[in-house]
MDAnalysis code that builds the backbone (N, CA, C; Angstrom):
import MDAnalysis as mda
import numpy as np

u = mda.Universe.empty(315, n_residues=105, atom_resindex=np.repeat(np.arange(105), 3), trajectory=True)
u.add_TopologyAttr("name", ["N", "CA", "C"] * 105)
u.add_TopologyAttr("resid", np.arange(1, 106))
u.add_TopologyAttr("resname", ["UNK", "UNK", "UNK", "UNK", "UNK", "UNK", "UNK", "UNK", "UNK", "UNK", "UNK", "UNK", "UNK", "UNK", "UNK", "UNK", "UNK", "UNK", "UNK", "UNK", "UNK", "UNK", "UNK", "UNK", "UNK", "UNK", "UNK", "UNK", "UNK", "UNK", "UNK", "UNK", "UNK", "UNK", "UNK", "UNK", "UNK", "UNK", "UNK", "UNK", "UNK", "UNK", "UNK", "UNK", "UNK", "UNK", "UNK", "UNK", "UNK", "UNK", "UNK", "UNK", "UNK", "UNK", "UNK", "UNK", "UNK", "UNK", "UNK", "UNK", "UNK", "UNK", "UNK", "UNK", "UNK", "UNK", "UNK", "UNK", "UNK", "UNK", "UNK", "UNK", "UNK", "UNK", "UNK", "UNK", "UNK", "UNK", "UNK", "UNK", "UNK", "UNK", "UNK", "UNK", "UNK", "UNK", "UNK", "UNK", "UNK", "UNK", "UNK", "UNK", "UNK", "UNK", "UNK", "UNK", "UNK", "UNK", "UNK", "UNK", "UNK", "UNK", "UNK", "UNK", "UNK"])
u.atoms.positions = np.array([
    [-63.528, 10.636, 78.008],
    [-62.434, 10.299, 77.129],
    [-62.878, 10.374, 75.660],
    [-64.427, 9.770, 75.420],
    [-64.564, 9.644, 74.297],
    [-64.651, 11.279, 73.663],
    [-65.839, 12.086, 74.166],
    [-65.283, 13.589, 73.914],
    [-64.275, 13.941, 73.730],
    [-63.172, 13.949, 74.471],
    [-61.848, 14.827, 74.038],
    [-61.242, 13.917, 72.651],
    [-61.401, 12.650, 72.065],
    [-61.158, 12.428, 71.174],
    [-61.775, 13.165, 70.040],
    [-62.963, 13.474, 70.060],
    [-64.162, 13.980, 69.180],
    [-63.538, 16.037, 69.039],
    [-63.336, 16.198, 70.173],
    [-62.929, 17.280, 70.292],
    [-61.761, 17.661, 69.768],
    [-60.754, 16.620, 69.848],
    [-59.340, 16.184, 69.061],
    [-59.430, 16.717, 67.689],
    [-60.371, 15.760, 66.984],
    [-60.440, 15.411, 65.915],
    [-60.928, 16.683, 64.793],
    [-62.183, 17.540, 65.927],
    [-62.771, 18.457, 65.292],
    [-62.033, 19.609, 65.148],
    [-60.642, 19.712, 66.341],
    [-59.655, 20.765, 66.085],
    [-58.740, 20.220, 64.817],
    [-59.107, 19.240, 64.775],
    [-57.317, 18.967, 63.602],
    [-58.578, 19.123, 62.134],
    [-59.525, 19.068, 61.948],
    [-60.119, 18.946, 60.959],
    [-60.740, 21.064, 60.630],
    [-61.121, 21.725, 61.549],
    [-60.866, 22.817, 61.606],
    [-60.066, 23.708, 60.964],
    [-58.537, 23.210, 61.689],
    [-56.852, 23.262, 61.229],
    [-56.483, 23.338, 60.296],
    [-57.246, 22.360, 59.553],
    [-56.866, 22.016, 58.218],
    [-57.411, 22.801, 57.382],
    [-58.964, 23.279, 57.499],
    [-59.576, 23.454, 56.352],
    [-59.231, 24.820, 56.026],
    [-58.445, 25.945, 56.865],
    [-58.415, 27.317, 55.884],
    [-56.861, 26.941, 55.198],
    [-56.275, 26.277, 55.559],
    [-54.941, 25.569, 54.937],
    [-55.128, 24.858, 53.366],
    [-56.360, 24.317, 53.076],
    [-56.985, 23.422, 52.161],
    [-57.382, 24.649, 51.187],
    [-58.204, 25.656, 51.476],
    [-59.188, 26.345, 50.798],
    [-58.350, 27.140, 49.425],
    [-56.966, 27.766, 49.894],
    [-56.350, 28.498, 49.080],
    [-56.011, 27.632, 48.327],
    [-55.567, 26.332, 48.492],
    [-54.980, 25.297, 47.544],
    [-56.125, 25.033, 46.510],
    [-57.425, 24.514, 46.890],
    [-58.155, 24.579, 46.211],
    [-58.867, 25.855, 45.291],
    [-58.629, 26.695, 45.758],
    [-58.641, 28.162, 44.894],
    [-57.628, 27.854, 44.056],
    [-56.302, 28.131, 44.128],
    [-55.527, 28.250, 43.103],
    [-55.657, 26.997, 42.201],
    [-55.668, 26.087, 42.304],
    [-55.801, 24.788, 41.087],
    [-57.426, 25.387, 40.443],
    [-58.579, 26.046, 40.654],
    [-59.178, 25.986, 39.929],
    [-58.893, 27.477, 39.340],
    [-58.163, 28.137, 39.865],
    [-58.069, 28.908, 39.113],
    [-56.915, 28.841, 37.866],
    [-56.096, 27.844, 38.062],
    [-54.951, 27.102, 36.760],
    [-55.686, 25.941, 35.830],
    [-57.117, 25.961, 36.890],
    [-58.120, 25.066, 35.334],
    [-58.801, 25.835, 34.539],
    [-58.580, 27.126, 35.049],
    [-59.820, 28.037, 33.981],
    [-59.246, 28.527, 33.453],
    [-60.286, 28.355, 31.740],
    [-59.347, 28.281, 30.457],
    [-58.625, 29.903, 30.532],
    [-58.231, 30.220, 29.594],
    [-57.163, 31.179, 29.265],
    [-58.441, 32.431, 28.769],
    [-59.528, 32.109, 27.830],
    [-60.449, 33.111, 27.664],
    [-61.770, 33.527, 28.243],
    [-61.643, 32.461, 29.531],
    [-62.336, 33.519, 30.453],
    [-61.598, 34.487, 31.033],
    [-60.170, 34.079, 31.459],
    [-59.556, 35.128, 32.144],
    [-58.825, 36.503, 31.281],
    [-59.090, 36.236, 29.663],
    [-59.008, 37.581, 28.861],
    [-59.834, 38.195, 28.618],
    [-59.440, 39.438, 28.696],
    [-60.671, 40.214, 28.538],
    [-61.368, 40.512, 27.056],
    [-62.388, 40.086, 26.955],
    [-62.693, 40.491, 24.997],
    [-63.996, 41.617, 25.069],
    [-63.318, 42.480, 24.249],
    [-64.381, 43.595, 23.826],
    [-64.438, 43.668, 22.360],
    [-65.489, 44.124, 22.369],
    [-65.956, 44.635, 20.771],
    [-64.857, 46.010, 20.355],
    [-64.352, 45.808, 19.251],
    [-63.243, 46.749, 18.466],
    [-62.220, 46.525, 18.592],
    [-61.399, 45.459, 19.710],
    [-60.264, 44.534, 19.693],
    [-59.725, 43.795, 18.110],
    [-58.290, 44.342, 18.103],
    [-58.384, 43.041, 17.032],
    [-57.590, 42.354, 16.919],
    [-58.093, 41.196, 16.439],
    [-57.893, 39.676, 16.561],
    [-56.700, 39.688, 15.445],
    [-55.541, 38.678, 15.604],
    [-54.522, 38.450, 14.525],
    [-54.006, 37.505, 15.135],
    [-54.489, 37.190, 13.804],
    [-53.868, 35.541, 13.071],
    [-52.338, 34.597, 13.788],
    [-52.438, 33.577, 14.082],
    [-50.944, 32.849, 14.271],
    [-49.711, 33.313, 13.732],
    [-50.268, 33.716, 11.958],
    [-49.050, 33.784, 11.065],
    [-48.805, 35.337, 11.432],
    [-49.444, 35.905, 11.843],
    [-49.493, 37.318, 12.268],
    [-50.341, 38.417, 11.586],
    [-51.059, 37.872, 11.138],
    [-52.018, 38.539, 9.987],
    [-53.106, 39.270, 11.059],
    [-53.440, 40.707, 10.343],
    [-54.724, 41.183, 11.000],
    [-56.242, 40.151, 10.658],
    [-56.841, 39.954, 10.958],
    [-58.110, 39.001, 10.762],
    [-59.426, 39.952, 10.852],
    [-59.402, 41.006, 11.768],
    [-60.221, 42.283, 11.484],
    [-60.554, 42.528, 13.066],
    [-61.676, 43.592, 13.369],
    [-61.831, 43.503, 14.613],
    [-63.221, 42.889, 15.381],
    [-62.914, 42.161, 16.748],
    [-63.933, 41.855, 17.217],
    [-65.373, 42.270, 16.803],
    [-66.147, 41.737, 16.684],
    [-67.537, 42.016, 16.414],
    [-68.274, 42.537, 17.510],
    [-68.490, 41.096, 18.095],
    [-69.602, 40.223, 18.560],
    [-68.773, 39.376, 19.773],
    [-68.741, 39.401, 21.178],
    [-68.567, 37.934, 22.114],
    [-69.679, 37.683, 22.088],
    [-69.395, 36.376, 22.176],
    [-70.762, 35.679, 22.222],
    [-70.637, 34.433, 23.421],
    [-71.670, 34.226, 24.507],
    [-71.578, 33.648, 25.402],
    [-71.618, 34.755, 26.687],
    [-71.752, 34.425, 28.084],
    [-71.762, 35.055, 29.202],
    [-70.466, 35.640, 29.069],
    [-70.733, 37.267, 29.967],
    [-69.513, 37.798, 30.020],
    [-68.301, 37.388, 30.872],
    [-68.186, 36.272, 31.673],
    [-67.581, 35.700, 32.319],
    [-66.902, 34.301, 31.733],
    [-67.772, 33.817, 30.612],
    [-67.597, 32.659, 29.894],
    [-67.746, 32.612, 28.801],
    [-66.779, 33.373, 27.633],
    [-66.940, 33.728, 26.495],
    [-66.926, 32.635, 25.526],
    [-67.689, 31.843, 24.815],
    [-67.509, 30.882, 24.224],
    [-66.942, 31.021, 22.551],
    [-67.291, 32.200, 21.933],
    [-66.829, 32.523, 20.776],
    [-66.367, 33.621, 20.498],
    [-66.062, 34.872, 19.294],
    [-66.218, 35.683, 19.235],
    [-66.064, 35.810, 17.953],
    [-67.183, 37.216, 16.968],
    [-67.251, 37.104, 15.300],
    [-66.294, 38.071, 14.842],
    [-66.121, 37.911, 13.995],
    [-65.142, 39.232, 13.670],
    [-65.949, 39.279, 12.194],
    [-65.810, 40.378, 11.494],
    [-65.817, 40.483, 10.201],
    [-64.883, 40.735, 9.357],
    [-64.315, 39.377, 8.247],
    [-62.912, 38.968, 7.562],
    [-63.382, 39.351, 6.181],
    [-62.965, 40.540, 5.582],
    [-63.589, 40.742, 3.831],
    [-64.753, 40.961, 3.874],
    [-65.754, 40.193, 3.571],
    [-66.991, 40.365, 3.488],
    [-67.808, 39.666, 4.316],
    [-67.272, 38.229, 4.988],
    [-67.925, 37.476, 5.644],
    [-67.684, 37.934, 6.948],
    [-69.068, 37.133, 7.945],
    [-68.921, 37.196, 9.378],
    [-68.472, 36.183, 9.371],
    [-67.146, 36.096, 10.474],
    [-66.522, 34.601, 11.016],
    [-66.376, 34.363, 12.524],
    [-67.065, 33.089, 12.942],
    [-67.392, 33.169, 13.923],
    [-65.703, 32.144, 14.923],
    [-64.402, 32.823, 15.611],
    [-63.414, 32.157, 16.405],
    [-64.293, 31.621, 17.843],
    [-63.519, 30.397, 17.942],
    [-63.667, 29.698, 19.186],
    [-63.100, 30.344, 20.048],
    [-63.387, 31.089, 21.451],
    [-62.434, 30.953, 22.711],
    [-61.301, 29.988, 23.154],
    [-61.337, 29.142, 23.059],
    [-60.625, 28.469, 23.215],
    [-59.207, 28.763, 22.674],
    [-59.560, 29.239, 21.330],
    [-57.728, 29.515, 20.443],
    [-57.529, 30.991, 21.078],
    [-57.958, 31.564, 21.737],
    [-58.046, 33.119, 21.774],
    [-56.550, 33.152, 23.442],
    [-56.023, 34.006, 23.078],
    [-55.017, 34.920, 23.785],
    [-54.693, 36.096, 23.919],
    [-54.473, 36.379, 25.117],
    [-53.745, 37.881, 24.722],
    [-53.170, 38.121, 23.757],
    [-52.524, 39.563, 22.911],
    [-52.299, 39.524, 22.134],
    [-50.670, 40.641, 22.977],
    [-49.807, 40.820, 22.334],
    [-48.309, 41.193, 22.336],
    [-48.584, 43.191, 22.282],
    [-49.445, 43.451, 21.588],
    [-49.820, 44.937, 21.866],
    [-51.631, 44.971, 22.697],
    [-51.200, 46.020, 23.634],
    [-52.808, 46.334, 24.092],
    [-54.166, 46.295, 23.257],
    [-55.181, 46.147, 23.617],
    [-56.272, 46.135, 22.484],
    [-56.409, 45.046, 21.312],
    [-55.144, 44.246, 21.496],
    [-55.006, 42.534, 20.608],
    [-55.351, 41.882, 21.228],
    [-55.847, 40.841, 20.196],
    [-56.323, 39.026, 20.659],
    [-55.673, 38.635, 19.710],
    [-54.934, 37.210, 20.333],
    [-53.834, 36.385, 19.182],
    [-55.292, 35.375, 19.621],
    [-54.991, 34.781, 18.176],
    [-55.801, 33.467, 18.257],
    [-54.707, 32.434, 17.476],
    [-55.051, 31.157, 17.859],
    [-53.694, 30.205, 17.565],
    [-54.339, 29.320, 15.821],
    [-54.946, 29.841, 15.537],
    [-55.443, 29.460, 14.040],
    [-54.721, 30.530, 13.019],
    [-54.563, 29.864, 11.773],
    [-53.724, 30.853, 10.891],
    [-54.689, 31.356, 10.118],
    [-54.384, 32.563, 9.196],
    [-55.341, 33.186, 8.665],
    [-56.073, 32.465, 7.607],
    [-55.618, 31.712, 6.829],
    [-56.493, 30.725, 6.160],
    [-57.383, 29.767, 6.666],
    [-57.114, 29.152, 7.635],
    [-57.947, 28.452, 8.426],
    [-59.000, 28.938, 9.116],
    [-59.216, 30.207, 8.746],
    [-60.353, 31.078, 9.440],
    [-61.607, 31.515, 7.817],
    [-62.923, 30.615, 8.496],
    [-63.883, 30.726, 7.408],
    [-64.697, 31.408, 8.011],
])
């Protein structure tokens, strides 16, 4: 008796788990940020909130899977954007970033 409980238990727990797995796939894939899942290359270019060109990608910087920054060169300076503000951009080959062009040093 005690077996077929054990046996019970190990089918309903079985049952469950390829039912579980996709759920847990998709929530981590709605936790991962927005610029790992964009793609950033060097010669992309980046524009501004207000809609301003800002110039083109430099430099990603961080693993290619986990981009933590990326430089662009603005006038004369190198400026280094967070991933974090970074988005697709509305034409191919754009990155919107959610900072306005002044706010970028």
């Amino acid at each position: 008796m005690k077996f077929v409980k054990i046996a019970a238990v190990a089918i309903g727990l079985a049952a469950a788990l390829p039912v579980a797995t996709p759920v847990a796939a998709q929530e981590a894939a709605a936790e991962t940020p927005a610029a790992e899942q964009l793609e950033l290359r060097r010669g992309m270019w980046l524009i501004s909130a207000d809609g301003r060109r800002v110039g083109r990608i430099d430099t990603v910087v961080g693993e290619e899977n986990a981009p933590v920054a990326v430089t662009v060169i603005k006038g004369m300076d190198i400026v280094s954007i967070p991933a974090e503000t970074l988005s697709p951009g509305e034409d191919k080959g754009k990155v919107a970033t959610s900072l306005n062009y002044r706010d970028i040093r």
